[in-house]
N, C-alpha and C positions, 0 to 999 in steps of 0.2 A: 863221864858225859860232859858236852859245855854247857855252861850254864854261867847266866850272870848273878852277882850273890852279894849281900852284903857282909864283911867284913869291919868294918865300924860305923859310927851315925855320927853326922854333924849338922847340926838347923843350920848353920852359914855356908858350909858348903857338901851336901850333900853328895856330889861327887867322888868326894876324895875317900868315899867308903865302900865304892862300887869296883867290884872286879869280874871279869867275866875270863875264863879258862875252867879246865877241869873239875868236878865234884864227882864223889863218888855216887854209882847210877844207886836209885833206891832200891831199899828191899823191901815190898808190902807186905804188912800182917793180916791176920787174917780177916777176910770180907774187903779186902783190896786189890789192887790189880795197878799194873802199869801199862801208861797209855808212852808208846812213841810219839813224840807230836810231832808235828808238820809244822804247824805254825803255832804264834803266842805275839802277846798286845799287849802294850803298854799302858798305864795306868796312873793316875795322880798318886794311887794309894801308894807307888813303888817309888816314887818321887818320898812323900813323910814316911817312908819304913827308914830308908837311907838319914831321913832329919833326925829319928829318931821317935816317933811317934805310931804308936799302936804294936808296935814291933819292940819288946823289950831286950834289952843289950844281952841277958844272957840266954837267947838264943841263935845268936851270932856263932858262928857262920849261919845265913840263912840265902837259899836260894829263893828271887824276886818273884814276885807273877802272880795274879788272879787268872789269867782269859789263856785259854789254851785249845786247840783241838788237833788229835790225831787216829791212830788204829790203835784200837786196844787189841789183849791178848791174842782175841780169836779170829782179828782181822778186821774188826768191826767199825767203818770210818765216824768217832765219835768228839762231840762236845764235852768240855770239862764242866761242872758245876763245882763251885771255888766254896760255896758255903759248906763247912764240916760242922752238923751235931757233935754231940756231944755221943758218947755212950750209951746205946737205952733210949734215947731221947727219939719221942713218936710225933707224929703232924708235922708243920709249919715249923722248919729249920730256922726259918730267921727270928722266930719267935722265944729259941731257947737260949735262954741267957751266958750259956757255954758256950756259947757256938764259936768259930774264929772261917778264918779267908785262909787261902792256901797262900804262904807265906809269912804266919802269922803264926802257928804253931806248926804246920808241918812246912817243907817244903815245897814252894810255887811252881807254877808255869813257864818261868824262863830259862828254858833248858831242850833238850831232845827227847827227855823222858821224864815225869811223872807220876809219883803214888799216890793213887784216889782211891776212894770206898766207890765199888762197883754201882753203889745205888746212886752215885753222883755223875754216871755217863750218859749222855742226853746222844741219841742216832743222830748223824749229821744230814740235813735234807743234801743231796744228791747236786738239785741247784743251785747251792752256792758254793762258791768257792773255800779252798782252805786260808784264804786272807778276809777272805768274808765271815765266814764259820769263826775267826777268831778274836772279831771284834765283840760278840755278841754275850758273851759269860761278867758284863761287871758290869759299866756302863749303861750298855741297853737292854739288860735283864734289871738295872733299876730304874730305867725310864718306861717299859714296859708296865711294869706292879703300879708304878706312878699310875699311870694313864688310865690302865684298864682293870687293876683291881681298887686303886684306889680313891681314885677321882671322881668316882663315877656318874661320865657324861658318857653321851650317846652323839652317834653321829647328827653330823646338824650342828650339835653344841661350839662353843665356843672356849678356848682355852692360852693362858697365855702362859706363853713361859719366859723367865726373867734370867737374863743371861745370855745371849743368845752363841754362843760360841764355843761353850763348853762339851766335852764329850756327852752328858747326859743329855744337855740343851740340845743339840743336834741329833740325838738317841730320838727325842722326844717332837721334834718337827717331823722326822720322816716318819717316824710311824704313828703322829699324829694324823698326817694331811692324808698316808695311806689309807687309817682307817674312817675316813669321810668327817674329818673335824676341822672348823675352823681354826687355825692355828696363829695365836699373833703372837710377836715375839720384841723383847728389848735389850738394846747395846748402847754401852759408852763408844761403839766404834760404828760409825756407818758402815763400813765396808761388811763389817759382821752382820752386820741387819742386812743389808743385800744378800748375801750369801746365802744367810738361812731364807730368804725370799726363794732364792733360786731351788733351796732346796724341797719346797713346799710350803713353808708358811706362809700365809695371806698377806700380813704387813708386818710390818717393823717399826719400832718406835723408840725415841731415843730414853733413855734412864730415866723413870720418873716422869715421862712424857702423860696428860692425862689425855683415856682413851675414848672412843667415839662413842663405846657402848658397854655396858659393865659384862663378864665375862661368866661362865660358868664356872670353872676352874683355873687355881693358877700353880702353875708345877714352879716351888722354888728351889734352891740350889745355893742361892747368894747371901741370905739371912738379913742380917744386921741394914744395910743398905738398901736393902730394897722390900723390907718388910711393911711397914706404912703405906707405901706404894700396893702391893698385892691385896692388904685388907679393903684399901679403896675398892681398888679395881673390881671386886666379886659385886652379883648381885646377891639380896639378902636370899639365902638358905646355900649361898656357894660353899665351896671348898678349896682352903689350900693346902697341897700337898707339899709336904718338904723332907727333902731328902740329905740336905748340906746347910751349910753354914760356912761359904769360902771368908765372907765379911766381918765373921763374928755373930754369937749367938745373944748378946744383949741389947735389941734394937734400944734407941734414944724414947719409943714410943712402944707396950704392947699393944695398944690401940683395943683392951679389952673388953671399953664400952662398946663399940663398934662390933666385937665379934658375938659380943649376947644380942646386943638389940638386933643386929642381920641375922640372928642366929646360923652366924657359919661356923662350920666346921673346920678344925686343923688337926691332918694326918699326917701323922710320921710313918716315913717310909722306906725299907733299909733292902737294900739288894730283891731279890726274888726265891722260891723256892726251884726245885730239879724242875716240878712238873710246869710249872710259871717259862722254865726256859725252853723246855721242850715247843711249847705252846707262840713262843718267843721266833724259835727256827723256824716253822712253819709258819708263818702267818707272813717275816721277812719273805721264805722263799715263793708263797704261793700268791706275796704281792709283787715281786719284783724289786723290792728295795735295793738299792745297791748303798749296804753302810757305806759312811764318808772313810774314805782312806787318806792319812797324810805322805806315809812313805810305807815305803816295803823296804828292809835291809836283813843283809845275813845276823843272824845271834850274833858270829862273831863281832859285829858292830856294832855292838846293844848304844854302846857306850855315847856314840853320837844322835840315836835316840832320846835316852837321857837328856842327853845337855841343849837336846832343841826343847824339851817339854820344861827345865827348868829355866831358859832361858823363854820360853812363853812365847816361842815361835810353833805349837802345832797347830793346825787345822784338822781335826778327823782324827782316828787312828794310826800310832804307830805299830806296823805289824812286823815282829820279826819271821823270818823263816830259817828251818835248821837244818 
């Protein structure tokens, strides 16, 4: 099968570890199944597998990819769910401490074919597309759990998200503004803050900018940087949700008077569960969402994919087709 794959890891040039030709197609064990896919999405996490991070060297060769969707065995036009339990392991996947991403222990989504555990195939809603369908397993299945299991505001509310130009960030305006929420959002780039404007956030503020009105919740993404800023920002009993730490995880300030005397709340929040993403397809298709796309190119192409996302030229999803 094609498939793009790492072959070695380097933090300076990530690149020069990526190859895309030939892997041999998987063979599932039992309570697995292989999906042909249609399409597959690019991801920051395939970017640090290639530095060398989360991805240990002796599972090299490893084929890339978290976001996938195609027909499984039986014909069945399906979504990939990228979180693997462990063994045995019952409830909430993201919660078990075994767990890993596909690409991580087995092999990923950037390929034509894929072996998943059958409990991890999500039915693909009919309305959206297979370039649509394959933004939505990493990304916007953790801006989702952000939002709506774990934030928890109600429409009306108010939420801001720090960053505004990142896959989740952008995960997290459209199905913010969808689901009836004020959405405000902040960039070091004006243009960025426009954009997310256009795409349903209410306003745009620059880094650190202070806001008109203190906020419900704030989805972060960015850490170190922009953490002082977000404890401001809540009113007291809010919540911040954090899913990353692009900036680094030791702000200059935890600002921990601040979060007992507001008595706010800080949730950690990591990917989503099958039925989180199930719930994820439907709510995209039966609102009309049209995720952000950056490009559509053949797999055999991966490779210029890649090197827009390292050089910090995407907007949206890159989505391969195969």
């Amino acid at each position: 099968m094609l498939a793009a794959y790492a072959v070695s890891q380097s933090a300076d040039d990530p690149l020069s570890g990526l190859e895309v030709g030939e892997r041999p197609d998987p063979e599932p064990r039992d309570g697995w199944t292989v999906v042909d896919l249609k399409t597959c999405a690019l991801n920051h996490h395939d970017v640090w597998s290639l530095r060398g991070v989360g991805l240990a060297a002796d599972r090299l060769p490893m084929v890339l990819g978290c976001d996938g969707a195609g027909v499984d065995a039986d014909g069945n036009e399906v979504l990939v769910h990228a979180v693997i339990p462990s063994d045995g392991w019952q409830g909430d996947e993201t919660l078990d401490p075994r767990r890993t991403l596909l690409s991580e222990l087995h092999d990923g989504t950037l390929a034509t074919k894929v072996a998943v555990p059958r409990a991890n195939l999500v039915p693909k809603p009919a309305e959206l597309s297979w370039e649509q369908a394959a933004c939505l397993p990493t990304a916007w299945l953790t801006a989702y759990r952000m939002l709506f299991t774990n934030a928890g505001v109600q429409p009306g509310g108010t939420v801001l998200v720090q960053g505004a130009a990142g896959g989740v960030a952008t995960a997290l305006v459209q199905l913010g503004s969808a689901a009836g929420l004020r959405v405000w959002v902040t960039s070091r780039d004006e243009a960025k803050g426009e954009q997310a404007v256009a795409l349903g956030a209410d306003r745009a503020f620059a880094s650190g900018e202070r806001l008109p009105d203190r906020v419900d919740a704030v989805m972060e993404t960015v850490g170190a940087a922009t953490w002082s800023h977000s404890v401001n920002s809540l009113r007291p009993g809010g919540t911040i949700v954090i899913s990353g730490a692009t900036s680094g995880d030791a702000p200059a300030k935890a600002e921990l008077t601040k979060i007992f005397f507001k008595q706010l709340r800080v949730v950690g929040s990591t990917m989503g569960t099958r039925d989180e993403l199930q719930r994820l397809a439907s709510f995209v298709a039966a609102s009309g969402i049209e995720p952000l796309i950056d490009s559509v190119v053949p797999l055999a192409d991966a490779r210029e994919g890649f090197a827009r996302m390292v050089q910090g030229q995407v907007t949206g999803k890159v989505v391969f087709t195969t």
